[in-house]
Backbone as CSV, one residue per row, in Angstrom:
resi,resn,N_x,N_y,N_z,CA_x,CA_y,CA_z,C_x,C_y,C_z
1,UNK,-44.454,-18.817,-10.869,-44.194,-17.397,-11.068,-43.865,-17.171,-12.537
2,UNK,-44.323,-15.985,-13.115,-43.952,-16.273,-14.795,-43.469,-14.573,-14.869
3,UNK,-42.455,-14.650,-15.598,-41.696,-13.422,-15.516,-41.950,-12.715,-16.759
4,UNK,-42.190,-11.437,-17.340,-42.799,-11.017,-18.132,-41.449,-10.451,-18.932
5,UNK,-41.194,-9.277,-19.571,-40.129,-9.288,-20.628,-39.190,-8.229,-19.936
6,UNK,-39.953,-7.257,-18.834,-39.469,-6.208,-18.197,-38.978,-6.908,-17.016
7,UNK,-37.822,-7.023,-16.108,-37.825,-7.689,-14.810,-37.897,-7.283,-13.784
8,UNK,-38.405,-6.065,-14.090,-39.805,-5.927,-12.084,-40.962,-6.309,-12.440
9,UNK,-41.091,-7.030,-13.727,-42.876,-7.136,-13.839,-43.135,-8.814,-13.363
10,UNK,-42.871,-8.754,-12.171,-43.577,-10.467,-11.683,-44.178,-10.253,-11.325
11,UNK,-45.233,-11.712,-11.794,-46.886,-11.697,-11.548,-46.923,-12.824,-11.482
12,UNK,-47.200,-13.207,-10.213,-48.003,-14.527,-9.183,-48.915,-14.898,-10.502
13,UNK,-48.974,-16.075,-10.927,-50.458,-16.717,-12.185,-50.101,-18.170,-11.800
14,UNK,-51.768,-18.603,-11.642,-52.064,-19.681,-11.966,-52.322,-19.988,-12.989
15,UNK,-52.711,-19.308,-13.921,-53.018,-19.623,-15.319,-53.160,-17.954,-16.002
16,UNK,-52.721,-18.043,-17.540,-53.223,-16.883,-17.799,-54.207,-16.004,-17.731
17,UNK,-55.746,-16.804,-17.731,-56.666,-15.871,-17.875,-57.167,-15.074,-16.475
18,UNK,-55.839,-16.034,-15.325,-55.990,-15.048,-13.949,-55.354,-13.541,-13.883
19,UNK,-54.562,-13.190,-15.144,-53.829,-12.039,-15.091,-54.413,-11.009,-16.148
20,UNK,-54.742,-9.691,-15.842,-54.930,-8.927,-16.961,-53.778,-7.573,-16.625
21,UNK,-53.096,-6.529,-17.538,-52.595,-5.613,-17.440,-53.038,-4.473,-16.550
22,UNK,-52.632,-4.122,-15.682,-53.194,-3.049,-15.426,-52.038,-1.374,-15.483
23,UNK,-53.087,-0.534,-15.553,-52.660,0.595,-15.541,-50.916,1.114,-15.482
24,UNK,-50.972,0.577,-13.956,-49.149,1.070,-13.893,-48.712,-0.448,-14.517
25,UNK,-48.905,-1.343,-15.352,-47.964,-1.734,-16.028,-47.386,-1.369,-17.239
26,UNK,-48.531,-0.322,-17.502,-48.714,0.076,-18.968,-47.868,1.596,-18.801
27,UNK,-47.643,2.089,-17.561,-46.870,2.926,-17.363,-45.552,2.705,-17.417
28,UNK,-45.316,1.997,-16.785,-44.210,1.188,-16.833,-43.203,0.889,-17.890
29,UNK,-43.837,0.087,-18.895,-43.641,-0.228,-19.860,-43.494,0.774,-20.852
30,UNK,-44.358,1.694,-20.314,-44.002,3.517,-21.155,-42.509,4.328,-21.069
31,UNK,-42.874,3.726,-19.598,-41.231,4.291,-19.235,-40.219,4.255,-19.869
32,UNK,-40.069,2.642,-20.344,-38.216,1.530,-20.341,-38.702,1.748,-21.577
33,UNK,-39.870,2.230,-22.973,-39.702,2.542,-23.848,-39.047,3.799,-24.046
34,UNK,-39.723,4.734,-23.661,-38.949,5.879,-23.731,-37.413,5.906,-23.207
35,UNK,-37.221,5.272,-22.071,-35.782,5.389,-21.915,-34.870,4.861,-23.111
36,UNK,-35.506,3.547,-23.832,-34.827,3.143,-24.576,-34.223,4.044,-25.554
37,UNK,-35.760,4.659,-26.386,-35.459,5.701,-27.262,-34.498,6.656,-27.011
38,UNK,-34.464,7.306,-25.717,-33.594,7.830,-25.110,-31.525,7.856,-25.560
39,UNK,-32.083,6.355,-25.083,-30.686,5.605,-25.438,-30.166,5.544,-26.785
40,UNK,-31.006,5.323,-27.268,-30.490,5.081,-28.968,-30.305,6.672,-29.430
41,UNK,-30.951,7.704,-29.031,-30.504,8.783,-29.343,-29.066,9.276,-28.747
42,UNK,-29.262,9.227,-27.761,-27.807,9.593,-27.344,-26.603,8.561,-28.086
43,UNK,-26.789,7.502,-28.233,-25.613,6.719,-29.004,-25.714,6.977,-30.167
44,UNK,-27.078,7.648,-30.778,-26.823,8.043,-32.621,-25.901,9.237,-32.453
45,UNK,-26.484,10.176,-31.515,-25.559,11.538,-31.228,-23.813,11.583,-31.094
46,UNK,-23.488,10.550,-30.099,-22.743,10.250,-30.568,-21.802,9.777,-31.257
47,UNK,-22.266,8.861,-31.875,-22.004,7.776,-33.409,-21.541,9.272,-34.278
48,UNK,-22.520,10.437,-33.910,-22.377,11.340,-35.297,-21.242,12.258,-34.613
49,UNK,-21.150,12.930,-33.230,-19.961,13.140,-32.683,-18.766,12.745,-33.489
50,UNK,-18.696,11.257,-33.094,-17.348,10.570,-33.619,-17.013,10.501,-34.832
51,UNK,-18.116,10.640,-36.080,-17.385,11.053,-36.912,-17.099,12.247,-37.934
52,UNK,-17.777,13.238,-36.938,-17.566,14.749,-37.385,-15.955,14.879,-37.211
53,UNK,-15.845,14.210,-35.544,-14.378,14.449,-35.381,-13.145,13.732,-36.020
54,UNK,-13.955,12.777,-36.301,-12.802,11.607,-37.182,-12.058,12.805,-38.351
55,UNK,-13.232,13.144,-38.980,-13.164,14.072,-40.552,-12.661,15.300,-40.067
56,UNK,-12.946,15.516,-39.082,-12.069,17.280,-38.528,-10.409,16.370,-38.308
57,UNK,-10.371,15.224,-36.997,-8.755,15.163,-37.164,-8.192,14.801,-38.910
58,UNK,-8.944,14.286,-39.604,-8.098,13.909,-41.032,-7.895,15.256,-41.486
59,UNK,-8.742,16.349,-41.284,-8.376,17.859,-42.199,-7.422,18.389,-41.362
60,UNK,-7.534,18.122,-40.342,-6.461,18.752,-39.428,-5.026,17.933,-39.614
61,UNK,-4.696,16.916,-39.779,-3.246,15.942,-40.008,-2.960,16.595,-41.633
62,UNK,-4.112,16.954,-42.253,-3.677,17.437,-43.462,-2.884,18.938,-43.634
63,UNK,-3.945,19.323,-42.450,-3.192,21.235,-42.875,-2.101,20.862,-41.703
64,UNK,-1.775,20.041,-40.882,-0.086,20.435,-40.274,0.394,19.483,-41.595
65,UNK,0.422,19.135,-42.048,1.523,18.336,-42.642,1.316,19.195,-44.047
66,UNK,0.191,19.839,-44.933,0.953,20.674,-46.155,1.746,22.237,-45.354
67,UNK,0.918,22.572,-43.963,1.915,23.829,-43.102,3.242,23.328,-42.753
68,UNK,3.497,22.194,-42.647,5.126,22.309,-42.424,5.998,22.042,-43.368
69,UNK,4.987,21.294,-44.807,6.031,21.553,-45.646,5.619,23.044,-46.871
70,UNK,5.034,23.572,-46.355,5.340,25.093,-46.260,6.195,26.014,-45.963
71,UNK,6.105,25.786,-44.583,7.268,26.571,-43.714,8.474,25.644,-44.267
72,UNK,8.815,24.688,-44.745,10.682,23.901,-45.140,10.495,24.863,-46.421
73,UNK,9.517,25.283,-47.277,9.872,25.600,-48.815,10.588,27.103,-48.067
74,UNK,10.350,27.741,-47.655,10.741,29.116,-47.125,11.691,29.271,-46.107
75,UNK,12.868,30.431,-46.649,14.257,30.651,-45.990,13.955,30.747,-44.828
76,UNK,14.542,30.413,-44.159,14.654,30.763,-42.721,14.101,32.024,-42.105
77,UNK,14.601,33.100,-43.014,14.584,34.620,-42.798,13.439,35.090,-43.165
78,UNK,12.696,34.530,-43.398,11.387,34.729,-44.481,10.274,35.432,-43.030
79,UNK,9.805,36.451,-43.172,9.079,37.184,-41.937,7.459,35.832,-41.945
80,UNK,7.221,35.279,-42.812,6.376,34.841,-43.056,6.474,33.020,-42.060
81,UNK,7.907,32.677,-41.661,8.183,32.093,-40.886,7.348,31.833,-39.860
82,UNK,7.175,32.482,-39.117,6.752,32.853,-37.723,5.251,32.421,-38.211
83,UNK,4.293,32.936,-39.155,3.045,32.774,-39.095,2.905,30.894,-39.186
84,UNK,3.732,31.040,-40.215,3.619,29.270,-40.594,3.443,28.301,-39.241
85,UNK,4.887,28.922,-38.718,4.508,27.997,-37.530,4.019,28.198,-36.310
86,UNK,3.209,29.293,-36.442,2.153,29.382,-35.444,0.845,28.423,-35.595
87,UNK,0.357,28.827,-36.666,-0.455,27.976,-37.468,-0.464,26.944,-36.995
88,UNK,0.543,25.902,-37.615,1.452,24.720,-37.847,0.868,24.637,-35.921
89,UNK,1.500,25.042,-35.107,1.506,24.947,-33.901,0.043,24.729,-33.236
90,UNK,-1.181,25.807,-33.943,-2.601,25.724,-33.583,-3.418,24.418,-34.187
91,UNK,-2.991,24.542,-35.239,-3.560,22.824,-35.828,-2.926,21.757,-35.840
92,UNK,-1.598,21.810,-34.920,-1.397,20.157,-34.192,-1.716,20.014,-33.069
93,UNK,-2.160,21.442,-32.338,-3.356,21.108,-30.939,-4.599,21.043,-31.353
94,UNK,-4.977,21.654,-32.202,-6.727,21.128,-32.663,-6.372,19.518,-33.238
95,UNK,-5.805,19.106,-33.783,-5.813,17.684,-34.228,-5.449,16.955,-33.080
96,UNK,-4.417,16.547,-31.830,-4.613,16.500,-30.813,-6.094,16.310,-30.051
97,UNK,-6.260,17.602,-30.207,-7.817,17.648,-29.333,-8.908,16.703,-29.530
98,UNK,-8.799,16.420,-31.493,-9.697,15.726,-31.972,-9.431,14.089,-31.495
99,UNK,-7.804,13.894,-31.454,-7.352,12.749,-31.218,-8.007,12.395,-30.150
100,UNK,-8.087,13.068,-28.887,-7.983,12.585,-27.436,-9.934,12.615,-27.498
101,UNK,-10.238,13.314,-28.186,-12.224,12.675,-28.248,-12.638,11.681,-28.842
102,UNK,-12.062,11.512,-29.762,-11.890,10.096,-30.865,-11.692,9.005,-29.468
103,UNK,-10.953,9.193,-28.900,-10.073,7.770,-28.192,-11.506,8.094,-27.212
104,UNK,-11.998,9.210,-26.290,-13.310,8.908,-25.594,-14.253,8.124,-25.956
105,UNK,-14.176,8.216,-27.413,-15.565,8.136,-28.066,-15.536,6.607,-28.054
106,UNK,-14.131,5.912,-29.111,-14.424,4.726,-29.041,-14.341,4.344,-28.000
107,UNK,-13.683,4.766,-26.349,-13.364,4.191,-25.355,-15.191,3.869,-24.972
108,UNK,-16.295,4.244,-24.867,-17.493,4.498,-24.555,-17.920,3.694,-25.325
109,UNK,-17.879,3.390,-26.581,-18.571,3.130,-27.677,-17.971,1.192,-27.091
110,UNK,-16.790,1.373,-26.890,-15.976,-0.155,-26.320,-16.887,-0.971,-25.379
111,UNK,-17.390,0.363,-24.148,-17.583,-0.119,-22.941,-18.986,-0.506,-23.167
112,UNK,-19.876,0.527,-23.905,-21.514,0.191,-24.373,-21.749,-1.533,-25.165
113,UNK,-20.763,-1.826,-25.743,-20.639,-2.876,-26.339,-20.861,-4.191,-25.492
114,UNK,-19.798,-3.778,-24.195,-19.577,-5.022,-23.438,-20.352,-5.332,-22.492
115,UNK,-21.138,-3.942,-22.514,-22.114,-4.335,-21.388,-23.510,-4.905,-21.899
Protein backbone atom coordinates (compact mmCIF):
# COMPACT_ATOMS: atom_id res chain seq x y z
CA UNK A 1 0.00 0.00 0.00
CA UNK A 2 1.85 3.37 -0.66
CA UNK A 3 0.42 6.38 0.96
CA UNK A 4 0.54 9.56 -0.98
CA UNK A 5 1.17 13.10 0.87
CA UNK A 6 -2.70 13.74 1.52
CA UNK A 7 -4.00 10.81 3.99
CA UNK A 8 -7.23 9.70 2.33
CA UNK A 9 -5.24 9.31 -0.80
CA UNK A 10 -4.44 5.37 -0.56
CA UNK A 11 -3.77 3.62 -3.56
CA UNK A 12 -3.48 -0.22 -3.76
CA UNK A 13 0.11 -0.29 -6.39
CA UNK A 14 1.99 -2.89 -7.46
CA UNK A 15 4.29 -0.80 -9.04
CA UNK A 16 4.11 2.73 -10.14
CA UNK A 17 3.34 2.65 -13.64
CA UNK A 18 0.00 0.71 -12.35
CA UNK A 19 -1.25 4.10 -10.93
CA UNK A 20 -2.15 7.26 -12.82
CA UNK A 21 -4.08 10.44 -11.15
CA UNK A 22 -7.33 10.70 -11.73
CA UNK A 23 -9.80 13.44 -11.78
CA UNK A 24 -11.19 13.50 -8.13
CA UNK A 25 -7.66 13.30 -6.97
CA UNK A 26 -6.89 16.36 -8.54
CA UNK A 27 -9.97 17.70 -6.87
CA UNK A 28 -9.04 16.78 -3.93
CA UNK A 29 -5.88 17.99 -3.75
CA UNK A 30 -7.61 21.38 -4.91
CA UNK A 31 -9.43 21.28 -1.97
CA UNK A 32 -6.60 20.86 1.15
CA UNK A 33 -4.88 23.58 -1.12
CA UNK A 34 -7.30 25.99 -0.87
CA UNK A 35 -8.13 25.19 2.62
CA UNK A 36 -4.63 25.68 3.37
CA UNK A 37 -4.56 29.12 1.85
CA UNK A 38 -7.52 29.58 3.76
CA UNK A 39 -5.63 28.97 6.85
CA UNK A 40 -2.75 31.06 6.43
CA UNK A 41 -5.10 33.87 5.79
CA UNK A 42 -7.00 33.73 8.67
CA UNK A 43 -3.73 33.40 10.91
CA UNK A 44 -2.14 36.48 8.83
CA UNK A 45 -5.55 38.26 9.80
CA UNK A 46 -5.02 37.61 12.85
CA UNK A 47 -1.24 38.00 13.39
CA UNK A 48 -2.43 41.66 12.13
CA UNK A 49 -5.47 41.72 14.71
CA UNK A 50 -2.91 41.21 17.44
CA UNK A 51 -0.92 43.78 16.70
CA UNK A 52 -3.20 46.61 15.87
CA UNK A 53 -4.30 45.82 19.40
CA UNK A 54 -0.97 45.46 21.00
CA UNK A 55 -0.34 49.37 19.63
CA UNK A 56 -4.00 50.48 20.60
CA UNK A 57 -3.36 48.89 24.40
CA UNK A 58 0.28 50.81 24.47
CA UNK A 59 -1.69 54.27 23.38
CA UNK A 60 -4.22 53.47 25.64
CA UNK A 61 -1.72 52.70 29.07
CA UNK A 62 -0.35 55.98 27.75
CA UNK A 63 -3.43 58.33 27.77
CA UNK A 64 -4.60 56.77 31.40
CA UNK A 65 -1.40 57.31 32.82
CA UNK A 66 -0.58 61.18 31.23
CA UNK A 67 -4.93 61.52 32.29
CA UNK A 68 -4.24 60.79 35.76
CA UNK A 69 -1.39 62.68 36.12
CA UNK A 70 -3.48 65.38 34.80
CA UNK A 71 -6.26 65.14 36.94
CA UNK A 72 -3.26 65.09 40.38
CA UNK A 73 -1.88 68.57 38.62
CA UNK A 74 -5.53 70.06 39.27
CA UNK A 75 -7.31 71.21 42.66
CA UNK A 76 -9.69 69.16 43.67
CA UNK A 77 -12.36 71.87 43.00
CA UNK A 78 -11.34 72.31 39.56
CA UNK A 79 -14.95 71.72 37.45
CA UNK A 80 -12.59 70.20 34.96
CA UNK A 81 -12.13 67.26 37.55
CA UNK A 82 -14.95 65.29 36.66
CA UNK A 83 -14.05 65.27 32.81
CA UNK A 84 -10.49 64.00 33.61
CA UNK A 85 -11.74 61.25 35.25
CA UNK A 86 -14.26 60.22 33.17
CA UNK A 87 -11.92 59.99 30.46
CA UNK A 88 -9.30 58.46 32.72
CA UNK A 89 -12.25 55.95 33.51
CA UNK A 90 -13.15 55.27 29.47
CA UNK A 91 -9.55 54.55 28.54
CA UNK A 92 -8.76 52.12 31.36
CA UNK A 93 -11.79 50.09 29.94
CA UNK A 94 -10.69 50.46 26.34
CA UNK A 95 -7.13 49.36 27.44
CA UNK A 96 -8.67 46.51 29.44
CA UNK A 97 -10.63 45.52 26.45
CA UNK A 98 -7.47 45.53 24.41
CA UNK A 99 -5.82 43.52 27.27
CA UNK A 100 -8.41 40.69 27.42
CA UNK A 101 -8.03 40.27 23.14
CA UNK A 102 -4.35 40.34 23.34
CA UNK A 103 -4.54 37.36 25.97
CA UNK A 104 -7.29 35.59 23.17
CA UNK A 105 -5.06 36.19 20.62
CA UNK A 106 -1.93 34.77 22.05
CA UNK A 107 -4.13 32.15 23.87
CA UNK A 108 -5.04 30.82 19.98
CA UNK A 109 -1.90 31.73 18.53
CA UNK A 110 -0.46 29.16 21.80
CA UNK A 111 -2.93 26.50 20.90
CA UNK A 112 -2.26 26.73 16.76
CA UNK A 113 1.32 26.16 17.69
CA UNK A 114 0.82 22.96 19.60
CA UNK A 115 -1.20 21.43 17.44
Amino acid sequence: MHLTQYPHEVTRMTNSADWSPTIEDFIIRKQHEIARQQARRYENIGLLAGSVAAELDTLLRCLVTEMSQARDLLPAEDPAQAHFSQTYLIAEQAAELCSQFLDCVNGCQASTHLE
